[in-house]
N, C-alpha and C positions, 0 to 999 in steps of 0.2 A: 755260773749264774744261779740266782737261788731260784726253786721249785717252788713253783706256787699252786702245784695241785690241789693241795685243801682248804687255798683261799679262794679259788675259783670253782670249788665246790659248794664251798659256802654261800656265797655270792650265786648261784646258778639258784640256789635251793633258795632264797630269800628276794631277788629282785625278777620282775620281768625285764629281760634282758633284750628283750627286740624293744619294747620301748624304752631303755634306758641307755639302747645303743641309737637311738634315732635322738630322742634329747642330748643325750653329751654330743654327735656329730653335728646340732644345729648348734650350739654352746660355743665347741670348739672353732670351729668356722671361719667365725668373728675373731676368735681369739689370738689362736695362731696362723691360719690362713688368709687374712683380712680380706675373707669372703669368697676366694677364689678357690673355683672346685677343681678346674682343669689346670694340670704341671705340664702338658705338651703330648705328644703324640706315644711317648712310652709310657712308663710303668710309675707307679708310686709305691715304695716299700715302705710301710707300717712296721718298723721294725722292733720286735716286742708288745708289741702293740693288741696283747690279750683279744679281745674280739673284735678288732678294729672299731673299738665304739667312736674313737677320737677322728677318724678319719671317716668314718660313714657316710659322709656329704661329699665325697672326694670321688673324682672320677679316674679307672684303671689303678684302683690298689692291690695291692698283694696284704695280707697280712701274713707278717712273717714271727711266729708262735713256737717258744719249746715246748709250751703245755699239752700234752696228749689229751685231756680234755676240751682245752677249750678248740684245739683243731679238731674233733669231732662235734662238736658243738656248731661251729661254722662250715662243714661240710655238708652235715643234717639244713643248716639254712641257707646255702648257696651262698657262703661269703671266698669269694677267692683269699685263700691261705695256703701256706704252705709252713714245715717245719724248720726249726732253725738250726740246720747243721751247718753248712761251710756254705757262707755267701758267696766268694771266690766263685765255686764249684758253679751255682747254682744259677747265678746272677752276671756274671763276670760280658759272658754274650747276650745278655739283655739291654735295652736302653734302658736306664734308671735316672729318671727327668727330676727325681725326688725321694730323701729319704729322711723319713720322721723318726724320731725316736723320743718319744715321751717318758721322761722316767726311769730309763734303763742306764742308763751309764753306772750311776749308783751301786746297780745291784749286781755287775761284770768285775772279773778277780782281773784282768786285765784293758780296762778301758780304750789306751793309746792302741792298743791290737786293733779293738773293736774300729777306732776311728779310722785306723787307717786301710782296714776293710771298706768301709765306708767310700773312704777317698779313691780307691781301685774299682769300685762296681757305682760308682757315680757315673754320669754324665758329665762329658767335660763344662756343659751349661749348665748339669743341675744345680741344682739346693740341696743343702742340710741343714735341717731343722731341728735342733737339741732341747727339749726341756726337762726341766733339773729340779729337785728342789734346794731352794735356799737354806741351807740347817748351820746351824750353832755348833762348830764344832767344839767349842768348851765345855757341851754336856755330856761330852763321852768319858766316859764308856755307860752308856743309860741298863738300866732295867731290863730283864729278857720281858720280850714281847710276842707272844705267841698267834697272836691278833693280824698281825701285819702292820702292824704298827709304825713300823719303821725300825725295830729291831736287825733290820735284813740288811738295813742299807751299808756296805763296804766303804763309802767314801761320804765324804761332807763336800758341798761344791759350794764357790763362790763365783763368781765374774773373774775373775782375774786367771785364777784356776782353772777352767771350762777353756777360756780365750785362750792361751800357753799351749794347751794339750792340741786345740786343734791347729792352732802355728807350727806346731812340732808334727801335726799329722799333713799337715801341708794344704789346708786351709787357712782362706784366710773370713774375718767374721763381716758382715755388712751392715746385721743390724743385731739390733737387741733390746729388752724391754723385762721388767718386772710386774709378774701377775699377782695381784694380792690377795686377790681372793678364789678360795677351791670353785670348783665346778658345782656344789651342792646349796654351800652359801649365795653363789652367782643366781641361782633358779631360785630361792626362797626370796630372794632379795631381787628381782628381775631389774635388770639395769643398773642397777648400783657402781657395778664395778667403771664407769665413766665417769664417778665424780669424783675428783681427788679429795673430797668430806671424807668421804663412808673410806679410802682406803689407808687416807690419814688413821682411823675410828681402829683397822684394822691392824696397822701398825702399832700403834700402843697396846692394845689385845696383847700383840705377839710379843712384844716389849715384856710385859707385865708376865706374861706366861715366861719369858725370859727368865725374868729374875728370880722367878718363883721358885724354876729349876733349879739356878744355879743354889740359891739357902738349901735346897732340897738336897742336892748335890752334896755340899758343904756339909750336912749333916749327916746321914745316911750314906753316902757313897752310889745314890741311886737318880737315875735322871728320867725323863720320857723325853724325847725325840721333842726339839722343838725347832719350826719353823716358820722364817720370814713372809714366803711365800712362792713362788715358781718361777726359775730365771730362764729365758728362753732367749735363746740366741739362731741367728740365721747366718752360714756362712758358703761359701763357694770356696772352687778348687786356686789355687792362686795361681 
C-alpha cells in the first residue's frame, strides 16, 4: 500500500482537521450511509480510513490506519484507531457489523487478498462498503505526480470490475450508485449533488477534461489522472 506520510503532513499543516473531519462525516452520512449512524451492536472498521473524517457521524468505529501520523494524530484526539497490520489477527474475534473502505482498493498491490480478509472478519450479517474512483484507464500511463494526485493509484476500477472481484471474494453486491461530485464541490455548491442538472453539468466537465487528456496523451506521452466520479458499491457475504 502506498505511504502517505507526507501527504498527511501536508494536509495536517494546512487544514483544521477537527472541523474538516466533522464537515466531511456530516457530507458523507448522506452520501454513503443514507443517514444511518448505528451498523448494530459491534464494531464499524474504517478501513484506511486516514482520520476517520468519512465516518465521524458513525457510531462504535475503529479507524483502521497505516499511517504513523495520522494514528498519533487520533490518539492525541481520542479517535478510537488502531494500526493496520493483520486484520485476521486483530479482528477475526471481534463482531464487525461493517466495514468501509473509501478509496483504498486502488492503492493495495493485492486487492482480492484485501477483500477476502474482509469477507473472513465480517459479520455473517454485515455490510461492505467499497468506494472507488471511477478513472479512464486509457490515460495510463499519466505524468508522475508528486501531489497525490492520483499518480499512486495501482488499479483503474469500473462496475463491472469491483462487482467480479468481490463475486470471487464470495460476496455478493445489493446495491450501488455513482457519485458525481467530490466532497468539496458538494459544500461550495450545498445541495446540488440531488439534481441530476448540475450532475449532467459534471459529466461533460469530466468528458471534456477526458478528451483533453487523451490529445495530451497522443502528443506528449503524458496524461493527469482523470475521473468520472466515485462508484460506490454495497455488498454482503453470500
Amino acid at each position: 500500500m502506498i505511504n502517505y506520510t507526507n501527504y498527511f503532513k501536508k494536509t495536517i499543516n494546512s487544514e483544521n482537521l477537527i472541523e474538516y473531519r466533522k464537515e466531511s462525516g456530516k457530507h458523507n452520512l448522506s452520501l454513503h450511509f443514507d443517514g444511518k449512524k448505528s451498523w448494530g451492536e459491534g464494531f464499524v472498521l474504517d478501513y484506511g480510513g486516514r482520520i476517520g473524517e468519512k465516518t465521524s457521524m458513525l457510531k462504535n468505529v475503529i479507524v483502521v490506519e497505516q499511517d504513523s501520523d495520522a494514528i498519533k494524530w487520533m490518539k492525541k484526539n481520542n479517535i478510537a484507531c488502531s494500526e493496520a497490520k493483520n486484520l485476521l489477527i486483530d479482528y477475526k474475534s471481534k463482531k464487525i457489523d461493517m466495514i468501509y473502505a473509501s478509496h483504498v482498493l486502488e492503492h493495495v498491490t493485492n486487492p482480492i487478498q484485501t477483500l477476502l480478509d474482509f469477507y473472513t472478519v465480517l459479520d455473517d450479517e454485515g455490510l461492505l462498503i467499497i468506494a472507488l474512483p471511477s478513472d479512464f484507464a486509457t490515460l495510463r500511463p499519466q505524468v508522475k505526480e508528486i501531489d497525490g494526485g492520483g499518480d499512486e493509484h495501482l488499479f483503474c476500477w469500473n462496475f463491472t470490475e469491483i462487482k467480479n472481484l468481490l463475486i470471487e471474494s464470495g460476496f455478493i453486491v445489493t446495491d450501488y450508485k455513482l457519485n458525481t461530485i467530490p466532497y468539496r464541490v458538494g459544500k461550495a455548491f450545498n445541495g446540488l449533488n440531488k439534481f441530476k442538472f448540475w450532475q449532467l453539468i459534471w459529466l461533460v466537465l469530466n468528458t471534456l477534461r477526458w478528451w483533453t487528456n487523451i490529445i495530451t496523451f497522443l502528443i506528449n506521452k503524458k496524461a493527469k489522472l482523470s475521473t468520472l466520479g466515485e462508484i460506490i458499491l454495497y455488498a454482503k457475504k453470500k
